[in-house]
Rosetta silent file (secondary structure, phi, psi, omega in degrees, C-alpha in Angstrom):
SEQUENCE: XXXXXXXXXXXXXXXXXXXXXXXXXXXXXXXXXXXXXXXXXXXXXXXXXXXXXXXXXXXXXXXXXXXXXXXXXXXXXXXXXXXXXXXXXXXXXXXXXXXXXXXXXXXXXXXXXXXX
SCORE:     score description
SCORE:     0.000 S_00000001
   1 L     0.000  131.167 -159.848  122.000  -19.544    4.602 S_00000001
   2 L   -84.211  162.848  177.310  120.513  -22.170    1.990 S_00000001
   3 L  -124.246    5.440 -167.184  122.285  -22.140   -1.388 S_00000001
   4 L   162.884  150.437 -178.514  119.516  -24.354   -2.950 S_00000001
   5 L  -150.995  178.430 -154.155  116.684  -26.615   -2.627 S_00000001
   6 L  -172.112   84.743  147.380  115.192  -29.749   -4.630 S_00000001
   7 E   -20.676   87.070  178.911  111.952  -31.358   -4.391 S_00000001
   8 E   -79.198  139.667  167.353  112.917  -35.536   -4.376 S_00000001
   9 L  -102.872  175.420  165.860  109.570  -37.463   -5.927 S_00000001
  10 L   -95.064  156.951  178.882  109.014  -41.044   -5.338 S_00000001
  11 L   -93.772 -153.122  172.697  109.211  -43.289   -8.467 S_00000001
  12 L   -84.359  -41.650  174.530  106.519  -45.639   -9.138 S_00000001
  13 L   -88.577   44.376  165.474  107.692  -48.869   -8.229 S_00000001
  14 L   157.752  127.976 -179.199  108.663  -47.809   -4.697 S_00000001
  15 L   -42.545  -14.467  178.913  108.231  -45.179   -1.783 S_00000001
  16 L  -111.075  116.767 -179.077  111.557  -43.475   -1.238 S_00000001
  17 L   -74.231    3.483  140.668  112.291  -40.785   -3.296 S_00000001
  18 L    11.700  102.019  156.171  115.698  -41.560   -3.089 S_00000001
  19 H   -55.080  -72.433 -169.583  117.217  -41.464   -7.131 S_00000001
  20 H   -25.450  -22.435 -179.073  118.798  -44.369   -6.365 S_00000001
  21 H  -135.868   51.165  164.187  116.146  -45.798   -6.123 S_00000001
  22 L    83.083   12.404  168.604  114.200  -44.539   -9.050 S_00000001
  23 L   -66.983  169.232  168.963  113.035  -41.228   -7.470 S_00000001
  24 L  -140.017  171.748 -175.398  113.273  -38.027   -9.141 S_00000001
  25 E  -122.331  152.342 -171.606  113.940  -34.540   -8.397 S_00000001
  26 E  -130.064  160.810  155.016  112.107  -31.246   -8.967 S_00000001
  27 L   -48.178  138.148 -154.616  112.361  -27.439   -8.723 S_00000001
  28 L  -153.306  108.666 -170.120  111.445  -26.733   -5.009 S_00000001
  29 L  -106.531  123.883 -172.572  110.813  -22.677   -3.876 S_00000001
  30 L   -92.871  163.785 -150.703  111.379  -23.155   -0.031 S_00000001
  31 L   -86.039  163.609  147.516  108.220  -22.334    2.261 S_00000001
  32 H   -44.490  -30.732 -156.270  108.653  -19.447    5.127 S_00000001
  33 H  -104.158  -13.689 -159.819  108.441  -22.237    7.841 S_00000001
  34 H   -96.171  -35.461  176.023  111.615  -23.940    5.585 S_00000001
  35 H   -83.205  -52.361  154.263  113.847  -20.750    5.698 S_00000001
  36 H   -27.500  -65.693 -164.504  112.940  -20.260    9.402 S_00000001
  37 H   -76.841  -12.439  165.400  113.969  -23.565   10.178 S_00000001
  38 H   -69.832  -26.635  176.227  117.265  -22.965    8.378 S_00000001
  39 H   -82.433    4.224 -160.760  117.712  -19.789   10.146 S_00000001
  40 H  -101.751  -56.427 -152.857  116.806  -21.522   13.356 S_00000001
  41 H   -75.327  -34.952 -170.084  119.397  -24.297   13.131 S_00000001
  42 H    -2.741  -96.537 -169.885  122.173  -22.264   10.684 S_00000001
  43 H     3.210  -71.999 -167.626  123.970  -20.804   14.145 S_00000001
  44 H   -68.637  -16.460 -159.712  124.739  -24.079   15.648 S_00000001
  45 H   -92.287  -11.395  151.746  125.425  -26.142   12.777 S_00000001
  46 H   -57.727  -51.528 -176.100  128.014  -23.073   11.985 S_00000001
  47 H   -82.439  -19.554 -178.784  129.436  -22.558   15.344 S_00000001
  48 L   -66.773  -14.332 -160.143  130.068  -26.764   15.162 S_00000001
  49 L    97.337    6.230 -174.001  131.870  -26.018   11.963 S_00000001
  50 L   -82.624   86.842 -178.813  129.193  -27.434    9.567 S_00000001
  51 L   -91.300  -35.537 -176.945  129.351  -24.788    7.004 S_00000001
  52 L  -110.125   98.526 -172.032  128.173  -27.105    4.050 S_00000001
  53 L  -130.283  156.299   99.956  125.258  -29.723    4.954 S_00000001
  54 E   -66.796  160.796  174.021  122.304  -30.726    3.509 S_00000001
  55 E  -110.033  154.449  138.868  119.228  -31.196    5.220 S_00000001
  56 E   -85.172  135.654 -172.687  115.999  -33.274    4.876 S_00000001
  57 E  -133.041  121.180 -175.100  112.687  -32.053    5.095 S_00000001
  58 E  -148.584  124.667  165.857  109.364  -33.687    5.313 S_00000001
  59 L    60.546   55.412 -176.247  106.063  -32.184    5.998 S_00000001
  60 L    42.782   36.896  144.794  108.464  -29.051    7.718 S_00000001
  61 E  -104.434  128.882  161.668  110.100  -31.252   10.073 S_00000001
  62 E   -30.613  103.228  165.628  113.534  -31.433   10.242 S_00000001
  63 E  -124.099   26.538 -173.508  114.480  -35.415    9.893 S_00000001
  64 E  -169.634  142.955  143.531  118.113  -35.690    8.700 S_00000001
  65 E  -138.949  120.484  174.788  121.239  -33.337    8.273 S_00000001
  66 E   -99.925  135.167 -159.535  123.841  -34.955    6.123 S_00000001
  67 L  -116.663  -37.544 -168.255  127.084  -33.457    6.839 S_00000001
  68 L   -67.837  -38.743 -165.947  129.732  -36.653    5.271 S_00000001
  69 L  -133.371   70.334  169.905  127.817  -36.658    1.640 S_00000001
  70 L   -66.228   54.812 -173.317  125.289  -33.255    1.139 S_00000001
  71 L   -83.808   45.283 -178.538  125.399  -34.795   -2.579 S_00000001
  72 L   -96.811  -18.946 -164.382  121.810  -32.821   -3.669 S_00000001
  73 H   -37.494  -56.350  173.302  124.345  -30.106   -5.368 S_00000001
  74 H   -56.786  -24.877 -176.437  124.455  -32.251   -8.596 S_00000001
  75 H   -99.585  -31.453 -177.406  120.720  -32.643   -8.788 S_00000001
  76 H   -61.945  -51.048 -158.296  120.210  -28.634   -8.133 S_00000001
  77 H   -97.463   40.330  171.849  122.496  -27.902  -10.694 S_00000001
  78 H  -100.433  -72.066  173.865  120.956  -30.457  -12.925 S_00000001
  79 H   -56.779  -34.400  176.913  117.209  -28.847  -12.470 S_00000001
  80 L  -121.597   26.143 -157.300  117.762  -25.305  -12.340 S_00000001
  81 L    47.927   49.404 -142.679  120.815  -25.142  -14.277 S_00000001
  82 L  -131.650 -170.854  170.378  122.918  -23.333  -12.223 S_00000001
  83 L  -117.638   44.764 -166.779  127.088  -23.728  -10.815 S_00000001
  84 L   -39.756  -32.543 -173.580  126.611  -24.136   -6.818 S_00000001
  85 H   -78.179   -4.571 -173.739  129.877  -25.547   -6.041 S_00000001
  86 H   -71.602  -67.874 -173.016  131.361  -22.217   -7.748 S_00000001
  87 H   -42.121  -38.868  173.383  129.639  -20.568   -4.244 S_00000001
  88 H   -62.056  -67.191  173.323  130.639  -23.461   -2.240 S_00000001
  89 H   -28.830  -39.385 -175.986  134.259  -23.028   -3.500 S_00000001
  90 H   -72.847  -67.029 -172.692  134.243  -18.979   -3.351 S_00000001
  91 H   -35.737  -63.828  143.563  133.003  -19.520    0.259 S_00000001
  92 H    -2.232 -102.962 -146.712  135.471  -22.457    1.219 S_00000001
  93 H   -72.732  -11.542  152.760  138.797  -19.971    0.001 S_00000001
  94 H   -67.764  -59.045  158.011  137.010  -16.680    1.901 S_00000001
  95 H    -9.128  -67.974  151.597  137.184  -18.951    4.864 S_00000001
  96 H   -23.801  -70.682 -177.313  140.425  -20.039    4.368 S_00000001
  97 H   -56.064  -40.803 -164.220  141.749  -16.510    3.903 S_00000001
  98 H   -60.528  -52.880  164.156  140.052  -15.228    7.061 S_00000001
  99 H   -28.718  -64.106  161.607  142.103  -17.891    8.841 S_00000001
 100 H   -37.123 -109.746  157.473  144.865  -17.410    7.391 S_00000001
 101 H    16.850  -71.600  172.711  144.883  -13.887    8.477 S_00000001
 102 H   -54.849  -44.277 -176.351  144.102  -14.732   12.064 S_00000001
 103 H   -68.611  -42.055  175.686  146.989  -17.450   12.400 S_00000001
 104 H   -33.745  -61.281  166.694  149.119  -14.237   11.225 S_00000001
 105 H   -44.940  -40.951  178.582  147.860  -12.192   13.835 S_00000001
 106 H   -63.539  -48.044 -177.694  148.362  -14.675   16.507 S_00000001
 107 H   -62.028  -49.250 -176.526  152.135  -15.682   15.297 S_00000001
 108 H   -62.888  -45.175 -168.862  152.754  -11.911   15.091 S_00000001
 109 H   -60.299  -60.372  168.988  151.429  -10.745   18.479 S_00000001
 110 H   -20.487  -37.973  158.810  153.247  -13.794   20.067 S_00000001
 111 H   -52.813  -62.231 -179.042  156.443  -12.581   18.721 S_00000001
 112 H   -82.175    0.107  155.891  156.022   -9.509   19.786 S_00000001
 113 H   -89.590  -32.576 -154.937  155.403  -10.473   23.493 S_00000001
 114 H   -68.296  -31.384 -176.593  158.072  -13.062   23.513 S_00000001
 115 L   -74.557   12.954  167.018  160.473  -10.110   22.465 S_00000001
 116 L  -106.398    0.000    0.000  159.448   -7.621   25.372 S_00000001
């Protein structure tokens, strides 16, 4: 499920909107075909364990998912003024907990076979 999107521009003196390399970023409302393809790949990139990625998008093809640096966060919450890592973070420590939890379950029923 996307948590944000961000229109990169190109600067003048060069083609890759990259910031780094003088691009800039914009408010970005994602298309039907953009949420479909997130809803297409979500599953897998989920069941791999990829809960937090960005993606690239260019003319609605998929060309990139960065999973080591998704560093667009800082430019969302630059543009629409918002706190996205509070959502990454809440998410992150349900995630945790749910674990947590499970490894309980596991240690306890294991107990309670080895004692029977």
């Amino acid at each position: 499920m996307p948590i944000g999107a961000m229109r990169r521009i190109p600067g003048d003196k060069d083609h890759r909107s990259n910031v780094s390399a003088g691009g800039t970023v914009a408010k970005h409302k994602m298309t039907a075909q953009e949420k479909l393809l997130c809803k297409k790949i979500g599953p897998k990139l989920v069941k791999d364990g990829l809960y937090f990625v960005g993606i690239d998008v260019i003319g609605g093809k998929l060309v990139e998912v960065n999973v080591m640096s998704p560093g667009g966060i800082t430019y969302i919450n630059r543009v629409y003024k918002v706190k996205l890592q509070e959502k990454v973070v809440d998410f992150l420590e349900s995630k945790n907990l749910e674990r947590n939890a499970a490894f309980r379950r596991k240690t306890d029923l294991r107990k309670i076979v080895d004692e029977a």
